[in-house]
DSSP file (Angstrom, degrees, kcal/mol; ACC not computed):
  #  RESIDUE AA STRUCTURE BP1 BP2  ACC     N-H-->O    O-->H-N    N-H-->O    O-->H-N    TCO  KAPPA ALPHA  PHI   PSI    X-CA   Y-CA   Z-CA
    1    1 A X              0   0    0      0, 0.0    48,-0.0     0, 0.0     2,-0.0   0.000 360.0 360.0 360.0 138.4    1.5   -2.6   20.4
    2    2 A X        -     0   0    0      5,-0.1     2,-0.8     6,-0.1     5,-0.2   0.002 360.0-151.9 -71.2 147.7    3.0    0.5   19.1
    3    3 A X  S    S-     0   0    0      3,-1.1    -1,-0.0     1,-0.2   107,-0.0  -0.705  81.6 -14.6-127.8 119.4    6.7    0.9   18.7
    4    4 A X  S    S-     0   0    0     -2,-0.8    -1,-0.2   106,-0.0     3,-0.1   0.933 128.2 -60.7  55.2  51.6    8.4    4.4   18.9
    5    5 A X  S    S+     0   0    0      1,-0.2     2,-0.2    -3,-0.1   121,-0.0   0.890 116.7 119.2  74.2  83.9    4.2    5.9   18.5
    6    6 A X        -     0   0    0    120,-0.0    -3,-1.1   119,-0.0    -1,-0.2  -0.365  67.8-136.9-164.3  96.7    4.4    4.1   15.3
    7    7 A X        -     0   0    0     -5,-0.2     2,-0.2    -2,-0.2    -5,-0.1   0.034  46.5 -77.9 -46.7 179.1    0.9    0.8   15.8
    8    8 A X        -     0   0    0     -6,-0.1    41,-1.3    39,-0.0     2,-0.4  -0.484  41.9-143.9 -74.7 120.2    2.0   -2.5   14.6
    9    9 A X  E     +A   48   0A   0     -2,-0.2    39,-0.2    39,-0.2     2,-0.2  -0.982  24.9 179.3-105.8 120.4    2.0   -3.1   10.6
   10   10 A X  E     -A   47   0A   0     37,-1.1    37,-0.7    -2,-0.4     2,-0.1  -0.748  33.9-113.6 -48.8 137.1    1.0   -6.8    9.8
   11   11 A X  E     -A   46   0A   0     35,-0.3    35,-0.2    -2,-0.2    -1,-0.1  -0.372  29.5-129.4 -41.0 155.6    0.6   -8.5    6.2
   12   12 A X  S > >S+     0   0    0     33,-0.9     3,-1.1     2,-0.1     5,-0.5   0.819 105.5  61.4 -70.1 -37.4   -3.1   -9.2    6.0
   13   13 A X  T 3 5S+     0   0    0      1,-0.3    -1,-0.1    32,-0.2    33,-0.0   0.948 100.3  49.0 -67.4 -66.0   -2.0  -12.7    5.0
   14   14 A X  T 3 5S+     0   0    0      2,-0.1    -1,-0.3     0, 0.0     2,-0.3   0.131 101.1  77.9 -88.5  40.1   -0.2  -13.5    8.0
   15   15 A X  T < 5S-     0   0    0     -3,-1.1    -3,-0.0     2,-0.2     0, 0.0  -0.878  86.5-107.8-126.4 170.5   -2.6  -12.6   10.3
   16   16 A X  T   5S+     0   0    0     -2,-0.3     2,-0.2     2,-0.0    -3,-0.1   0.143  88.0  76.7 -98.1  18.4   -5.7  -13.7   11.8
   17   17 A X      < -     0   0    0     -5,-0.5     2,-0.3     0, 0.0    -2,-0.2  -0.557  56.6-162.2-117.4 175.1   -8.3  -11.0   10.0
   18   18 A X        -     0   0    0     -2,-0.2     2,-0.7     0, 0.0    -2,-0.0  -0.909  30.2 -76.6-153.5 175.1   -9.5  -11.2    6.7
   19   19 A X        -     0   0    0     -2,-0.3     6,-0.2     1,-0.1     5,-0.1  -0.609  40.0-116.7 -82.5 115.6  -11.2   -8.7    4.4
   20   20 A X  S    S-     0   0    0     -2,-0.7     2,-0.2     1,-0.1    -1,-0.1   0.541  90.0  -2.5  12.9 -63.8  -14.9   -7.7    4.7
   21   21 A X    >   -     0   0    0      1,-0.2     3,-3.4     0, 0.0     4,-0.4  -0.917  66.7-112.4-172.4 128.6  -15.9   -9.0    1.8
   22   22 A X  G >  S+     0   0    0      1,-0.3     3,-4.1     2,-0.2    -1,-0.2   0.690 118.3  55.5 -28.0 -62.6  -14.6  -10.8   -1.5
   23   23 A X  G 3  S+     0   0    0      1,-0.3    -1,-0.3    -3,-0.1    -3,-0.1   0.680 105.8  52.3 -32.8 -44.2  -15.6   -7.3   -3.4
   24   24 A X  G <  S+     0   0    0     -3,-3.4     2,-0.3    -5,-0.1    -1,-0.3   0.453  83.2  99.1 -86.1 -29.6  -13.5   -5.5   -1.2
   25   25 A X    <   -     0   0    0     -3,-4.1     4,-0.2    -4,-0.4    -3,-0.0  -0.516  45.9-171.4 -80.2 127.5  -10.2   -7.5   -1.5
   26   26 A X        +     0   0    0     -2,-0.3     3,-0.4     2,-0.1     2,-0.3   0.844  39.5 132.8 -90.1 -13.1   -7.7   -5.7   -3.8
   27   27 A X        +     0   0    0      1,-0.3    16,-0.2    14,-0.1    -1,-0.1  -0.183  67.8  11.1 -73.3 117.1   -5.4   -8.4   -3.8
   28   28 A X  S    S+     0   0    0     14,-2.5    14,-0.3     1,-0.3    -1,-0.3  -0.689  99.3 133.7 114.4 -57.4   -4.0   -9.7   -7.2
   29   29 A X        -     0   0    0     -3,-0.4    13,-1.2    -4,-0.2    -1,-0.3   0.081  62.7 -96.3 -82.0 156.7   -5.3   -6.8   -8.7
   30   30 A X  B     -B   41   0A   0     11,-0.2    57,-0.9    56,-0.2    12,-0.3   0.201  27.8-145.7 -13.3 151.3   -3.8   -4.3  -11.2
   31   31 A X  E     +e   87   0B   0      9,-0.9     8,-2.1    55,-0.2     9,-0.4  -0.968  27.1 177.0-101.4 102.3   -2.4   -1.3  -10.0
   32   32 A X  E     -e   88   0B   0     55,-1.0    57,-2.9    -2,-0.3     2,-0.4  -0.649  24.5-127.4-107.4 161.6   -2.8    1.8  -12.2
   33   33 A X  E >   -e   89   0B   0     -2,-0.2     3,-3.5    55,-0.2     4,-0.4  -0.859  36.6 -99.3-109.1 155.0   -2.3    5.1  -12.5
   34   34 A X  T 3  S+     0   0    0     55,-1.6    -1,-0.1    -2,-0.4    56,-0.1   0.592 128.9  48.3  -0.3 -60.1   -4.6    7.9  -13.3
   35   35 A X  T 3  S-     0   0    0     56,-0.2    -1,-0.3     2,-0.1     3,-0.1   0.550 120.4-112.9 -79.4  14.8   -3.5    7.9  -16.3
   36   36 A X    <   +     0   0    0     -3,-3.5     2,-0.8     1,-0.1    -2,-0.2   0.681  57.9 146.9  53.5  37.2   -3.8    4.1  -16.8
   37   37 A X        -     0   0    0     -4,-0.4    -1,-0.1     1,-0.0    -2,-0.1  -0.741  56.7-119.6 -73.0  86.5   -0.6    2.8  -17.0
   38   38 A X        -     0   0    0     -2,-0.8    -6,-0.2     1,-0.1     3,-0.1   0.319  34.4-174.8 -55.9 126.7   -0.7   -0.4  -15.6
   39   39 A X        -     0   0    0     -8,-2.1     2,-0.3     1,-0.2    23,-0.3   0.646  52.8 -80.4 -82.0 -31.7    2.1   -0.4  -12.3
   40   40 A X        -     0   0    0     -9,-0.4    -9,-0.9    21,-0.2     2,-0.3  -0.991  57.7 -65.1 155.5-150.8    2.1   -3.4  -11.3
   41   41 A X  E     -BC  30  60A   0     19,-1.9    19,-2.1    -2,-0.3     2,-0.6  -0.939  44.6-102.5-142.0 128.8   -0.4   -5.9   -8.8
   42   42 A X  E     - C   0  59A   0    -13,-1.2   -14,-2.5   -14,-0.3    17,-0.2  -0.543  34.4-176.0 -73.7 127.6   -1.3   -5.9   -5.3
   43   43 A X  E     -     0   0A   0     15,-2.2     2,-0.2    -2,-0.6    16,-0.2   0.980  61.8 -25.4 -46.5 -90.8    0.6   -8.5   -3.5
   44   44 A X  E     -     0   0A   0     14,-0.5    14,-1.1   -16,-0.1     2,-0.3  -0.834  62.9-115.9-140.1 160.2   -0.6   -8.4    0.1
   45   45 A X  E     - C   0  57A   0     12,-0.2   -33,-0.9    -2,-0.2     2,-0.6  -0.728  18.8-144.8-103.7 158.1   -2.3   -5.4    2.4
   46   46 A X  E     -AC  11  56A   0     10,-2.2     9,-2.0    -2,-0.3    10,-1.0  -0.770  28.9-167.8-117.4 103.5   -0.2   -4.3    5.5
   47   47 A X  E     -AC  10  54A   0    -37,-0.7   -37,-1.1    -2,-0.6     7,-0.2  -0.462  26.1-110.7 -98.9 151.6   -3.1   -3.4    8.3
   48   48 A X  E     -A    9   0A   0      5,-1.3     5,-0.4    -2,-0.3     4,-0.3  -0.427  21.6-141.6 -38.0 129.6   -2.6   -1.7   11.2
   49   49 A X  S    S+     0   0    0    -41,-1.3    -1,-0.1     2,-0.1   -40,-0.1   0.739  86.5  51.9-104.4  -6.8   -3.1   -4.0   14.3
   50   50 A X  S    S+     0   0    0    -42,-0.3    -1,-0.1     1,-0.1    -2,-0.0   0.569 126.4  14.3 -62.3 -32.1   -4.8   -1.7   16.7
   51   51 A X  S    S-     0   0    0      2,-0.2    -1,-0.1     0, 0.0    -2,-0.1  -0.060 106.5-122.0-146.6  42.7   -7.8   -0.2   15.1
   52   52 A X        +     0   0    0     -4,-0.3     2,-0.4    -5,-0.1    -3,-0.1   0.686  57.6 139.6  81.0  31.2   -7.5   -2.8   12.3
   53   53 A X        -     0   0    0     -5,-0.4    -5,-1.3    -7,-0.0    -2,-0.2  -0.975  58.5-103.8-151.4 136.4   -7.1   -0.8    9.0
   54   54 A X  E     +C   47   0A   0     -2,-0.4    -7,-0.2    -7,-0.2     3,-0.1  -0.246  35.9 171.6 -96.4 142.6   -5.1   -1.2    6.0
   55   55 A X  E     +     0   0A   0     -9,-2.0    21,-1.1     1,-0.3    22,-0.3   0.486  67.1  24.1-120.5 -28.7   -2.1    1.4    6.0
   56   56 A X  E     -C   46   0A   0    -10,-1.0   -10,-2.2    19,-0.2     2,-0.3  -0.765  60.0-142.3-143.5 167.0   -0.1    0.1    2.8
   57   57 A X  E     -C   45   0A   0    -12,-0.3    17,-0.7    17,-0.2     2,-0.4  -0.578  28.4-134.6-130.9 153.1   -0.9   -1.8   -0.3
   58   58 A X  E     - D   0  73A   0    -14,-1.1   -15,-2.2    -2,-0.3     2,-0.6  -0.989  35.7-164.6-116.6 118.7    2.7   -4.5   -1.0
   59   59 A X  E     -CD  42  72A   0     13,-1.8    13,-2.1    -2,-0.4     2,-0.7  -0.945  19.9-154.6-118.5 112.1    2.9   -3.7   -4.7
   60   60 A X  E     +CD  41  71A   0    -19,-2.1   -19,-1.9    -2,-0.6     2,-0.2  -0.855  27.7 161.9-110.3 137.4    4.7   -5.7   -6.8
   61   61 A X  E     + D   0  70A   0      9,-3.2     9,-1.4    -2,-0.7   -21,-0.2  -0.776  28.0  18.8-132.4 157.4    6.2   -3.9  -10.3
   62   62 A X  S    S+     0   0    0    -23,-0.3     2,-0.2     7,-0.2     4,-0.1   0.496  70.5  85.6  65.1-178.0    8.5   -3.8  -13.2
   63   63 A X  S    S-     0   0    0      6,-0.2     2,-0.6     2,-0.1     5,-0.2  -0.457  73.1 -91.8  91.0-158.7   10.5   -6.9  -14.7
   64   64 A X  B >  S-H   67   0C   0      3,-5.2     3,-3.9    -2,-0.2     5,-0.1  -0.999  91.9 -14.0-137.3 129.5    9.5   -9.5  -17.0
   65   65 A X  T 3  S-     0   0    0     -2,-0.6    -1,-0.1     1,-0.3     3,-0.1   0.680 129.7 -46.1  37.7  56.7    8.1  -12.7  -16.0
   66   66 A X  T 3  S+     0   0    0      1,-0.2     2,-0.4    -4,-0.1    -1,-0.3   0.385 110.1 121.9  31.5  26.4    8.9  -12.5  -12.4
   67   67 A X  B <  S-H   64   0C   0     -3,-3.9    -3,-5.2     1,-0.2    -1,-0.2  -0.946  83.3  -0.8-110.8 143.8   12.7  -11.3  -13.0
   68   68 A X  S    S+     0   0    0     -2,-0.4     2,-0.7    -5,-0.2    -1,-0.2   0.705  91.2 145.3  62.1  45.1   13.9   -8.2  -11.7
   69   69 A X        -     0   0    0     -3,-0.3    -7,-0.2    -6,-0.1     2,-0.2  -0.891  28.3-167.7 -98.0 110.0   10.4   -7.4  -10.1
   70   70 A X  E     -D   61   0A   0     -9,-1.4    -9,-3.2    -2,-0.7     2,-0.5  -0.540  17.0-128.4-107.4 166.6   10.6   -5.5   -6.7
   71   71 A X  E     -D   60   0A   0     31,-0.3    31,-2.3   -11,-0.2     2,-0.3  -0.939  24.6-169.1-118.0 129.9    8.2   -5.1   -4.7
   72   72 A X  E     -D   59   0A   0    -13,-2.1   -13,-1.8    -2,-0.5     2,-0.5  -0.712  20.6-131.6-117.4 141.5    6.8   -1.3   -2.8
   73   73 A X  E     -D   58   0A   0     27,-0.5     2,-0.3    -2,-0.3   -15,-0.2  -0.895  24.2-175.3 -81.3 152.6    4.7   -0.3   -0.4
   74   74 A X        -     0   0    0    -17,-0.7     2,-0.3    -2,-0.5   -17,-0.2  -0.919  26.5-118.0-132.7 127.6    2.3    2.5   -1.3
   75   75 A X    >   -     0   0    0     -2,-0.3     3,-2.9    41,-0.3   -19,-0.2  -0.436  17.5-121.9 -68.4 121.7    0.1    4.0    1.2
   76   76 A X  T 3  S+     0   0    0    -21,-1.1    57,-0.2     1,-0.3    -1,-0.1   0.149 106.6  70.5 -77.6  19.5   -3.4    3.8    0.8
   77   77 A X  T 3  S+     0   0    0    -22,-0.3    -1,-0.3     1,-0.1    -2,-0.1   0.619  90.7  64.2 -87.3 -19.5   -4.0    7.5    0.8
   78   78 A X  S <  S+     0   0    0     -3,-2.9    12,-0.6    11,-0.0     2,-0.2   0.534  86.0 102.9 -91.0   4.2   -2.2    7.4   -2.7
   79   79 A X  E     +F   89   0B   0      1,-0.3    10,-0.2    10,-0.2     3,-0.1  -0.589  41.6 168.7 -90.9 153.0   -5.6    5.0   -3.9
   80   80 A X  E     +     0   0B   0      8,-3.4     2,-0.3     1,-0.6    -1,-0.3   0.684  59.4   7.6-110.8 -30.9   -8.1    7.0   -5.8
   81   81 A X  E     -F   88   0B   0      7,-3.0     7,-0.6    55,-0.1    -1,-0.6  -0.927  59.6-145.7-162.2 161.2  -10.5    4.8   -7.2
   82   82 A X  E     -Fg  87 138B   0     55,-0.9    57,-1.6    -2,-0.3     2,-0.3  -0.978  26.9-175.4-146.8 103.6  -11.3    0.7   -6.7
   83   83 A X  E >   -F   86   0B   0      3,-4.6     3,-3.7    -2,-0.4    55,-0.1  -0.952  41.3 -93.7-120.2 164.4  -12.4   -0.9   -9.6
   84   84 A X  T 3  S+     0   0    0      1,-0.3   -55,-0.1    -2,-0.3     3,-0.0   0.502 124.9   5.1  -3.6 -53.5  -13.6   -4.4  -10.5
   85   85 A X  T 3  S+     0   0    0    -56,-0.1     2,-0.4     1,-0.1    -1,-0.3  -0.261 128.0  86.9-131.9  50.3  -10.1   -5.7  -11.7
   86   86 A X  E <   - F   0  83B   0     -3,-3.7    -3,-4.6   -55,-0.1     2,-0.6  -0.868  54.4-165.0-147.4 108.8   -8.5   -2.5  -10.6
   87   87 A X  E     -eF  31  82B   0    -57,-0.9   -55,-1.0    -2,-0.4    -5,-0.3  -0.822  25.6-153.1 -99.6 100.3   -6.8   -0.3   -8.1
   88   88 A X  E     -eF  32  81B   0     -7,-0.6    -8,-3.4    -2,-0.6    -7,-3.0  -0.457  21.4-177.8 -73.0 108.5   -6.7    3.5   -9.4
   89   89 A X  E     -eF  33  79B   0    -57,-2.9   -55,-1.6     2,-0.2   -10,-0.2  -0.580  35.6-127.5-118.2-157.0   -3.4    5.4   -7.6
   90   90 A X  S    S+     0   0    0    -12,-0.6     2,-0.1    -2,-0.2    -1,-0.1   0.655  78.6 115.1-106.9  -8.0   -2.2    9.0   -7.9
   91   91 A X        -     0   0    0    -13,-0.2    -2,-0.2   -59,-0.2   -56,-0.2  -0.317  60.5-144.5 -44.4 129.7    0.8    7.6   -8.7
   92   92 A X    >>  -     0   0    0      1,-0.1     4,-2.5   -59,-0.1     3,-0.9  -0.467  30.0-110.0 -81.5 174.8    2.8    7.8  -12.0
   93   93 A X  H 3> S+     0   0    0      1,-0.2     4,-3.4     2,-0.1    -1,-0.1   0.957 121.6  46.8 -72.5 -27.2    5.1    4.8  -13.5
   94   94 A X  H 3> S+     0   0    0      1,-0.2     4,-0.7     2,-0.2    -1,-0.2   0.545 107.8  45.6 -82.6  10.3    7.9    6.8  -12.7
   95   95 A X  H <> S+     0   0    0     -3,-0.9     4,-0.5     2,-0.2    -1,-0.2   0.602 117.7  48.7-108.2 -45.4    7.2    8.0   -9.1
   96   96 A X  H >< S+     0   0    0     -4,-2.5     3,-1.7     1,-0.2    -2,-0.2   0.973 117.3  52.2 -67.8 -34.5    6.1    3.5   -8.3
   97   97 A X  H 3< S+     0   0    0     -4,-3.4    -2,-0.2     1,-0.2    -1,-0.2   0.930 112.9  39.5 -50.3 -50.0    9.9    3.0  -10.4
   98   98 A X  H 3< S+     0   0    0     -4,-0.7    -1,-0.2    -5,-0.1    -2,-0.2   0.385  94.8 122.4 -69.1  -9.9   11.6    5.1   -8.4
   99   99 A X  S << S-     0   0    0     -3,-1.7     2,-0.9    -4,-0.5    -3,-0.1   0.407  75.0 -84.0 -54.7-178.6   10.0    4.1   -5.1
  100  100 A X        -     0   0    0    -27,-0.2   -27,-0.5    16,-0.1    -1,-0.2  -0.767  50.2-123.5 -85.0 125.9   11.7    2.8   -2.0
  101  101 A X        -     0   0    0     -2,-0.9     2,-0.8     1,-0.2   -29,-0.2   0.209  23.9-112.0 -45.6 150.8   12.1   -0.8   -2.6
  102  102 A X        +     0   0    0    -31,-2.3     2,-0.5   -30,-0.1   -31,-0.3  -0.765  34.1 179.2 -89.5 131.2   10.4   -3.2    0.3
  103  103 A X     >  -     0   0    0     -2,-0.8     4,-1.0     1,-0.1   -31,-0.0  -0.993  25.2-148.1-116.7 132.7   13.1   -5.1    2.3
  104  104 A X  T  4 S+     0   0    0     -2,-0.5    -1,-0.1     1,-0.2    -2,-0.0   0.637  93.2  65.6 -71.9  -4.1   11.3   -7.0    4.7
  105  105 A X  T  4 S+     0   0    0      1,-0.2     3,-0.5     2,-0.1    -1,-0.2   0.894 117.5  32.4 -84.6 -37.8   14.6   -6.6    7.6
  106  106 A X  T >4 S+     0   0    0      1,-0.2     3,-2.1     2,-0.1     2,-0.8   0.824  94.0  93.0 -88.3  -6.8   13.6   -2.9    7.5
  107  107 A X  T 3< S+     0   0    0     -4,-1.0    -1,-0.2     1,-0.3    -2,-0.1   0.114  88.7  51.2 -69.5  22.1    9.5   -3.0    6.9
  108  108 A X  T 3  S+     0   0    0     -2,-0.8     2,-0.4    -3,-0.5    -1,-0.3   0.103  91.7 103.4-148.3  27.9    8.7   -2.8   10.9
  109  109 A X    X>  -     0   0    0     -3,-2.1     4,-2.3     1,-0.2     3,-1.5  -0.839  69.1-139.3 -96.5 125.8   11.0    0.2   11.3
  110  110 A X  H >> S+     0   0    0     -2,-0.4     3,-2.5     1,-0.3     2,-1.0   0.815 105.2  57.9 -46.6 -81.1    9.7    4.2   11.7
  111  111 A X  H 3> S+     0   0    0      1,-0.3     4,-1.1     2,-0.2    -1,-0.3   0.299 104.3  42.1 -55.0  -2.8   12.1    5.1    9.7
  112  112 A X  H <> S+     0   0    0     -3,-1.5     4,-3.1    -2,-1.0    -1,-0.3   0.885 115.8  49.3 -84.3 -59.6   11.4    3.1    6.7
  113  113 A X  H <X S+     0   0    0     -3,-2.5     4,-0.7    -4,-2.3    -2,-0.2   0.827 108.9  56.3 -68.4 -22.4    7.8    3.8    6.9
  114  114 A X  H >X S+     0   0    0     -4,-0.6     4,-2.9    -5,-0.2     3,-1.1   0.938 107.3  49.3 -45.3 -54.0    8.7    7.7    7.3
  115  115 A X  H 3X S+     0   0    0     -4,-1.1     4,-2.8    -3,-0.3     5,-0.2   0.955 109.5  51.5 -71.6 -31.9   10.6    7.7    4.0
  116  116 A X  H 3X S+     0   0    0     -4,-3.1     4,-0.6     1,-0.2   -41,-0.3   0.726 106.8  47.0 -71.9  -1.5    8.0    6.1    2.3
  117  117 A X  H <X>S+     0   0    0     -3,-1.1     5,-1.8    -4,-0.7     4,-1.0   0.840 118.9  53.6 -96.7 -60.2    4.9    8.7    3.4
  118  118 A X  H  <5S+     0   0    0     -4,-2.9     3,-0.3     2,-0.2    -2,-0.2   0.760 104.9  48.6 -62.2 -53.3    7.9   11.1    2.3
  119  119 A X  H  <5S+     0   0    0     -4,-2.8     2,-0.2     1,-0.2    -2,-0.2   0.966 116.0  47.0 -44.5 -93.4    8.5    9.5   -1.3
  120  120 A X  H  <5S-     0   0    0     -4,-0.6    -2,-0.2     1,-0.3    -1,-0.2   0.377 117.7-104.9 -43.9 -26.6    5.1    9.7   -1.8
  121  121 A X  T  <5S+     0   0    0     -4,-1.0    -1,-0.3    -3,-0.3    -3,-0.2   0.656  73.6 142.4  85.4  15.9    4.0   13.4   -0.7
  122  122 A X      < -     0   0    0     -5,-1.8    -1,-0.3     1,-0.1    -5,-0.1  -0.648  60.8-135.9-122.1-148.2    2.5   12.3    2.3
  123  123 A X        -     0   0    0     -2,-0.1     2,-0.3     1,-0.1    -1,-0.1  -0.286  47.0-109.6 -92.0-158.7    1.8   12.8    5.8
  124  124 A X        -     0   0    0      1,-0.1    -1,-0.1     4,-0.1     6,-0.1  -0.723  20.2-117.6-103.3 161.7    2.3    9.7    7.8
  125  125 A X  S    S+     0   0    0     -2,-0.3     5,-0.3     1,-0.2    -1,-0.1   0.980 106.7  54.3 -70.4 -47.7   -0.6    8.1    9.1
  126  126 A X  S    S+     0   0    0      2,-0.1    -1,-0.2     3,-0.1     3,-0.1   0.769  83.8 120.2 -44.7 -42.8    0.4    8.6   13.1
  127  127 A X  S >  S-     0   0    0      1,-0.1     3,-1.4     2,-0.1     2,-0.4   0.227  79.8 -90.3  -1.2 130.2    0.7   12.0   12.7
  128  128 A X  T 3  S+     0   0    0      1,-0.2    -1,-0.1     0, 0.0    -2,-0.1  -0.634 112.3   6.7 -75.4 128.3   -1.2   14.5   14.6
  129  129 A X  T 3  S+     0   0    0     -2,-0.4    -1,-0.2     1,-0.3    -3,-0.1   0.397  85.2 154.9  63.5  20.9   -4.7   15.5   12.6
  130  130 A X    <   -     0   0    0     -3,-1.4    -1,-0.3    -5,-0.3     2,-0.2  -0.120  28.0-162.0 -62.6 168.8   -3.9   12.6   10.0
  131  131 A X        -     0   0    0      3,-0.0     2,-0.1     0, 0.0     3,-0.0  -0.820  16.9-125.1-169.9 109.3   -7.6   11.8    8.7
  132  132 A X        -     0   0    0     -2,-0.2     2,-0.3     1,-0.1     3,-0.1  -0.439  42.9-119.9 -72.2 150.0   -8.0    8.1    6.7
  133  133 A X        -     0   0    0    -57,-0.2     3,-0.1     1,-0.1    -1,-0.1  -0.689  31.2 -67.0-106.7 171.7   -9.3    9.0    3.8
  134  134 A X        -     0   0    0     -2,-0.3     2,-0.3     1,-0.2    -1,-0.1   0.082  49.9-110.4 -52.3 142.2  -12.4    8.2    2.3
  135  135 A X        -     0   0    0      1,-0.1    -1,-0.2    -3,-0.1   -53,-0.1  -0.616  37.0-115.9 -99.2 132.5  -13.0    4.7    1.1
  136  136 A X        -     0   0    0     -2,-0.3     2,-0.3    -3,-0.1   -55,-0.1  -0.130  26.3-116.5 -70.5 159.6  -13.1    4.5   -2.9
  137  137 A X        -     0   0    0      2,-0.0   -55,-0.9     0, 0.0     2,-0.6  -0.655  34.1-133.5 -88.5 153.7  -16.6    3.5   -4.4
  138  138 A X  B      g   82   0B   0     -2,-0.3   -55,-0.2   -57,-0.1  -114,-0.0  -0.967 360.0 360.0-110.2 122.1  -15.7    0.1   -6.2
  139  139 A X              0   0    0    -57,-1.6   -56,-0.2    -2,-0.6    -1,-0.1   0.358 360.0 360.0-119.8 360.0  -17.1    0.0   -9.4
């Protein structure tokens, strides 16, 4: 059920759906940018729970050997390309450093998800004439 217009975000994890198909699951792999600087790894997907479609990637980045590694959403408008061991974003490393961090007490709040469509340069998915964008070829 939506809350303030704004559907339901689930982890993929803790919920009862699963991903198409093994090919299809990004999860654990790299994250990169354009230019291929490796960002970090996807964590977990955060889907929608109404029409059932992944809004956010949980990206976890920076530290050393799992200290001081925080963890981001980035909205799956910013992926460009899905490869083998690979998710291709439009991101740079300094745009994923800077990001807003995920705190799970605020992650089922508009206003969190706002600033992070904001961070990012985009629109929000709820928005009027919002458009999911095209699904990357996986190579």
């Amino acid at each position: 059920m939506a809350k303030n217009g704004v559907p339901v975000l689930r982890k993929i994890s803790d919920s009862s759906r699963a991903v198409a198909s093994p090919e299809e699951d990004v999860r654990g792999r790299k994250v990169v940018s354009t230019e291929g600087d490796e960002l970090g790894k996807v964590e977990d997907l955060l889907i929608d729970e109404e029409e059932g479609r992944v809004r956010f990637l949980l990206v976890e980045h920076g530290g050393f050997l799992g200290l001081g590694e925080r963890k981001t959403f980035v909205p799956v408008d910013a992926v460009v390309d899905v490869r083998a061991e690979q998710v291709v974003t439009s991101q740079s490393r300094v745009r994923m450093a800077d990001a807003p961090p995920y705190d799970p007490e605020l992650a089922d709040e508009t206003r969190y998800y706002e600033d992070v469509f904001r961070y990012f340069g985009m629109a929000p998915f709820w928005g009027a004439g919002y458009v999911y964008p095209p699904y990357p070829h996986y190579r």
